[in-house]
C-alpha positions as CSV (number, residue, x, y, z in Angstrom):
1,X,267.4,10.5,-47.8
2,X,266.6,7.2,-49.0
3,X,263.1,6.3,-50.3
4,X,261.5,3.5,-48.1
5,X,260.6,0.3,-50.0
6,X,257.3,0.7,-52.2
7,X,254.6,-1.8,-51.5
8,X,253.1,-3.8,-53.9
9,X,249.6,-5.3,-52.2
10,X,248.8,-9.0,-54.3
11,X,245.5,-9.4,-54.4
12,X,243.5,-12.4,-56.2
13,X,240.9,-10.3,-58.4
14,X,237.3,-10.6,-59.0
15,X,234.8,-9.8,-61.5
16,X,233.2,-8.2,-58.8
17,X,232.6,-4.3,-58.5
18,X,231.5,-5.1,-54.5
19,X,234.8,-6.8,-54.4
20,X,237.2,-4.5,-56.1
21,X,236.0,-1.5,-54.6
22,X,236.8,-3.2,-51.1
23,X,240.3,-4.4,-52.5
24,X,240.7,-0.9,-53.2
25,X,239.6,0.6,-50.0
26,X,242.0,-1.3,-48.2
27,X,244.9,-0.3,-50.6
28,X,243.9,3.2,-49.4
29,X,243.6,2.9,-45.8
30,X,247.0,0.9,-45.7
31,X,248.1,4.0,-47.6
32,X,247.2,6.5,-45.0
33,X,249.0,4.3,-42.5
34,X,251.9,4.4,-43.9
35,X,253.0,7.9,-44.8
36,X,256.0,8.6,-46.8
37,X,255.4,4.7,-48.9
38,X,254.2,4.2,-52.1
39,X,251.6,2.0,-51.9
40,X,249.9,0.4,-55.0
41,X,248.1,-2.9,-55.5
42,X,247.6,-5.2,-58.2
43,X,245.8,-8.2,-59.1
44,X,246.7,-12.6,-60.3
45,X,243.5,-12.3,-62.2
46,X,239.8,-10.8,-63.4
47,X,241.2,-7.2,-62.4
48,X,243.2,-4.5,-63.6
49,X,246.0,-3.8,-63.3
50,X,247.4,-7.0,-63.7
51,X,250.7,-7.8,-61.1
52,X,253.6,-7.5,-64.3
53,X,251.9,-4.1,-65.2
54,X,252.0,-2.8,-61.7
55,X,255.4,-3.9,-61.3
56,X,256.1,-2.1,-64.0
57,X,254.5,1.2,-63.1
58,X,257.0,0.8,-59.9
59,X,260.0,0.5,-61.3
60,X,262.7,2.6,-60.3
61,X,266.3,1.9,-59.3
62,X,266.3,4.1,-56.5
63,X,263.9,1.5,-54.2
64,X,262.9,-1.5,-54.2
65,X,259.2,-3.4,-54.1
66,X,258.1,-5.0,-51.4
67,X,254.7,-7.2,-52.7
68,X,252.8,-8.5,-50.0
69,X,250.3,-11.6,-51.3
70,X,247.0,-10.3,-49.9
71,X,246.1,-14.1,-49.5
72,X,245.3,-16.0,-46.3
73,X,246.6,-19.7,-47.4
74,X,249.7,-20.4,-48.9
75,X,247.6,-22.1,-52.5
76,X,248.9,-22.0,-56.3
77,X,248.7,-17.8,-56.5
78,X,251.1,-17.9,-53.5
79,X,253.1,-20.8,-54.7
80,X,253.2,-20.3,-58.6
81,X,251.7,-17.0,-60.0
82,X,252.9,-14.9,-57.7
83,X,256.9,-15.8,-58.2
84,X,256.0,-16.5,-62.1
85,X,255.2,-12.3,-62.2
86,X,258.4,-11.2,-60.2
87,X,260.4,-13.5,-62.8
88,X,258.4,-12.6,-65.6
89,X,259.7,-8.2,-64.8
90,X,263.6,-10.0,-65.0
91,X,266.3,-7.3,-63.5
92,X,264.6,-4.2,-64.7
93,X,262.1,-4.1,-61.2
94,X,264.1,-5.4,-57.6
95,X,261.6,-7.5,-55.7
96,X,261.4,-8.3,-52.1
97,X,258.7,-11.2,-51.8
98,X,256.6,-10.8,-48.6
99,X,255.5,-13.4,-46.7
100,X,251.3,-14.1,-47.1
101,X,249.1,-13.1,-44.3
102,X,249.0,-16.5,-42.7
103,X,247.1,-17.6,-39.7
104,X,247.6,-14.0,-37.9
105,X,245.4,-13.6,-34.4
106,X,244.3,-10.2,-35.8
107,X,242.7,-12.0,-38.5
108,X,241.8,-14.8,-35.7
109,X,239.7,-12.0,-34.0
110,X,238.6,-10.3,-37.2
111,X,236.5,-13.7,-37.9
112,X,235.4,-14.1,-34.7
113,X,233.9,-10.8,-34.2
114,X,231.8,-11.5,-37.8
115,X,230.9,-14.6,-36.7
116,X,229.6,-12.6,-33.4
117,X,228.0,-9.8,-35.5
118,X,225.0,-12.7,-36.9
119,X,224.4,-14.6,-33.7
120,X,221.7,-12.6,-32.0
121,X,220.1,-14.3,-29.4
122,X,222.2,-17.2,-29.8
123,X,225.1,-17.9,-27.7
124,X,228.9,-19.4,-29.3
125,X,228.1,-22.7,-27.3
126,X,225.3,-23.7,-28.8
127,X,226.2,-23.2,-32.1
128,X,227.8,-25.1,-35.0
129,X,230.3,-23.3,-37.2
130,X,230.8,-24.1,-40.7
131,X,234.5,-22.5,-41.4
132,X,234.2,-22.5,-44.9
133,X,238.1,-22.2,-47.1
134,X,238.7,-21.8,-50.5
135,X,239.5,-24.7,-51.3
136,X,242.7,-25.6,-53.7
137,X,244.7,-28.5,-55.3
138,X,247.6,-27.8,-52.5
139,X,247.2,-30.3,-49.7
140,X,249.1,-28.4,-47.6
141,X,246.8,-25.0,-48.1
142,X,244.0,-27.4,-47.3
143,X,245.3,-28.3,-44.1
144,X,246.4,-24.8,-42.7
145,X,242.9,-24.3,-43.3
146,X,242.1,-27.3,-41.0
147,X,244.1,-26.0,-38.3
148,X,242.8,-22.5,-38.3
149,X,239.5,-23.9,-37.8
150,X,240.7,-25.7,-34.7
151,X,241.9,-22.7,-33.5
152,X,238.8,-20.7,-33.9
153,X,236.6,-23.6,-32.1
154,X,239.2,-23.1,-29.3
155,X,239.2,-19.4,-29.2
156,X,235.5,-18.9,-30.0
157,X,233.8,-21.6,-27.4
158,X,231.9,-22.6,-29.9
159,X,230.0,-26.2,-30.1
160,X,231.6,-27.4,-32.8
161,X,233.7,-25.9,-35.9
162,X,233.3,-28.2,-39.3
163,X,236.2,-27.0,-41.6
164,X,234.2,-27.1,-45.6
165,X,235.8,-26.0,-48.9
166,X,234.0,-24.0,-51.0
167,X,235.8,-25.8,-54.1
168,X,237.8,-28.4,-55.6
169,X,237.9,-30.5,-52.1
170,X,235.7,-32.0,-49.9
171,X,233.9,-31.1,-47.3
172,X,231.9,-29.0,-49.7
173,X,229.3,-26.6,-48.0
174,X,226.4,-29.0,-47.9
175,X,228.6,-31.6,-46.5
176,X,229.7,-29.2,-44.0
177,X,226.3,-28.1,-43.0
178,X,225.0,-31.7,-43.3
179,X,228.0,-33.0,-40.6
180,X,227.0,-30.1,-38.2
181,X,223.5,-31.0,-38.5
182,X,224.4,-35.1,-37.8
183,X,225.9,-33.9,-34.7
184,X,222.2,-32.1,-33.0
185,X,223.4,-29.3,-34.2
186,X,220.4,-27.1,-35.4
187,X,221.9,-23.3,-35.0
188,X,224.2,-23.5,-37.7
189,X,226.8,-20.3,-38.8
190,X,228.8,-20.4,-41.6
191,X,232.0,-18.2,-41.7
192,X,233.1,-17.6,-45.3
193,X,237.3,-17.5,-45.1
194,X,237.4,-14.5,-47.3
195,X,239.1,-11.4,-47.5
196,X,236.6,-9.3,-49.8
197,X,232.7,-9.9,-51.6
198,X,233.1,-12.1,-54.7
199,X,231.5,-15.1,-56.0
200,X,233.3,-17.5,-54.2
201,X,231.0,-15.6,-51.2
202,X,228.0,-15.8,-53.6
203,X,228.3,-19.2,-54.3
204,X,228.4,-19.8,-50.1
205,X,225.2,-18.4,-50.3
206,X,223.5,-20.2,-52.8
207,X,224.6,-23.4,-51.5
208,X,223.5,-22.6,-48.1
209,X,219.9,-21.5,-49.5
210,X,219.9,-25.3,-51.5
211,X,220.5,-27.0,-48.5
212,X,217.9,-24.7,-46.1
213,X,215.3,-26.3,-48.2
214,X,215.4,-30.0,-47.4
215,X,216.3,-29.0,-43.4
216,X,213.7,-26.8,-42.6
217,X,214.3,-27.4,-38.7
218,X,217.5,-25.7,-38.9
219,X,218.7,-22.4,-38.6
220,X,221.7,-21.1,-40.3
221,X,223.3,-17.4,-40.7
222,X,225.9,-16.5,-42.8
223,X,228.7,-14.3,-41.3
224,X,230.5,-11.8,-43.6
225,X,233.9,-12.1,-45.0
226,X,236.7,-10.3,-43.1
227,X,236.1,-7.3,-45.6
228,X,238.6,-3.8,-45.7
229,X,239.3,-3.0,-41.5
230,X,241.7,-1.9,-39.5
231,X,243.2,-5.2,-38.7
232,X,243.8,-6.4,-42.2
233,X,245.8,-3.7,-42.8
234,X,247.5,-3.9,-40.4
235,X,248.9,-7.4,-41.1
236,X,249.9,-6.3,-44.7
237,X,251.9,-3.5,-43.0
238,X,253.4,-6.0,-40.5
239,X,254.3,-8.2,-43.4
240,X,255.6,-5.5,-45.2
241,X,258.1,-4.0,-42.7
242,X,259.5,-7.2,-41.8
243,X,260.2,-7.8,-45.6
244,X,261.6,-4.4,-46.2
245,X,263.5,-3.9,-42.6
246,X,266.8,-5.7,-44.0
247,X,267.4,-2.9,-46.8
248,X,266.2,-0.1,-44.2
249,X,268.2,-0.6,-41.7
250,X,268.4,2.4,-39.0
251,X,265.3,4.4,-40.8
């Protein structure tokens, strides 16, 4: 019998031990939902193994690799160093890009139910959300960012959503907060648009703690990242099987 596919999972990397070990976790439980796969993971940067040496480790002519980007936007890792690694193997690995994880409802849910988890006594229509992205040089990324956060203030019933950038573009996370708080706003949540801990989170929090100080009459909780779950998995598995179903025909 034929070997299904293998699955490569492309995640960004971090520097992070909180953030690799969740990477990791959800390499694992995508793994036990898929019996019979080979599922791996590796990383654009900061972590090991790099994607060219995990392709590697999966070659074989029998099969071949389905890599999934583990990446909600479609930015420069998407775009550039992602294809730059499946050219970079040549004709000794066959590669079936996956499509990135996109705007799924799962994930849609997934953020509203952290955003849910910090408000307490608070209640969605009163408060101002601060959907904070990445942030890239890719307009376009930019903007699917945008209308995710549309769709989350239409799906959460919240007050408002302000969409912020934790980098390179504007609204920055001060800016964010600070539009939120022009608008009466003064129960403020701020959902970080990330997958796993990292410093991209860390830096979310410091900013948030800089701009506490000079608004003392406002509240603001920070919601957790989407993190290893059920739901993310999921969608890599979703993404995978409709990359792989054209060279698995009737399995």
């Amino acid at each position: 019998m034929t070997r299904p596919p293998a699955l490569l999972i492309a995640a960004h990397g971090t520097r992070l031990p909180p953030g690799q070990d969740a990477a990791r976790a959800l390499t694992a439980r995508v793994s036990a939902l898929l019996p019979g796969v080979d599922v791996r993971d590796g990383f654009v940067e900061l972590t090991e193994p790099p994607l060219g040496a995990a392709l590697s480790g999966l070659a074989d002519q029998d099969r071949p690799i389905v890599m999934v980007p583990l990446m909600l936007g479609a930015g420069g890792h998407v775009r550039d160093d992602i294809p730059e690694a499946i050219e970079a193997v040549g004709d000794r690995v066959r590669v079936i890009r996956g499509q990135h994880l996109g705007p799924d409802p799962r994930l849609r849910a997934a953020v509203r139910e952290r955003i849910a988890a910090v408000l307490g006594d608070w209640t969605p229509d009163e408060v101002a959300v601060v959907f904070l992205g990445r942030g890239c040089s890719v307009a376009d990324a930019n903007a699917d960012h945008t209308r995710l956060g549309r769709m989350l203030w239409e799906e959460g019933g919240y007050a408002f959503v302000i969409d912020a950038f934790i980098q390179v573009t504007h609204p920055t996370v001060p800016e964010g907060l600070s539009l939120a708080y022009s608008t009466g706003a003064r129960r403020i949540v701020v959902s970080p648009h990330y997958l796993f801990p990292g410093l991209l989170e860390n830096w979310a929090h410091e900013a948030v703690e800089r701009w506490r100080a000079t608004h003392p009459d406002a509240e603001v909780r920070i919601a957790p990242v989407i993190g290893d779950c059920d739901a993310l998995a999921r969608v890599v598995i979703d993404r995978y099987r409709e990359a792989a179903a054209p060279t698995s025909a009737g399995r």
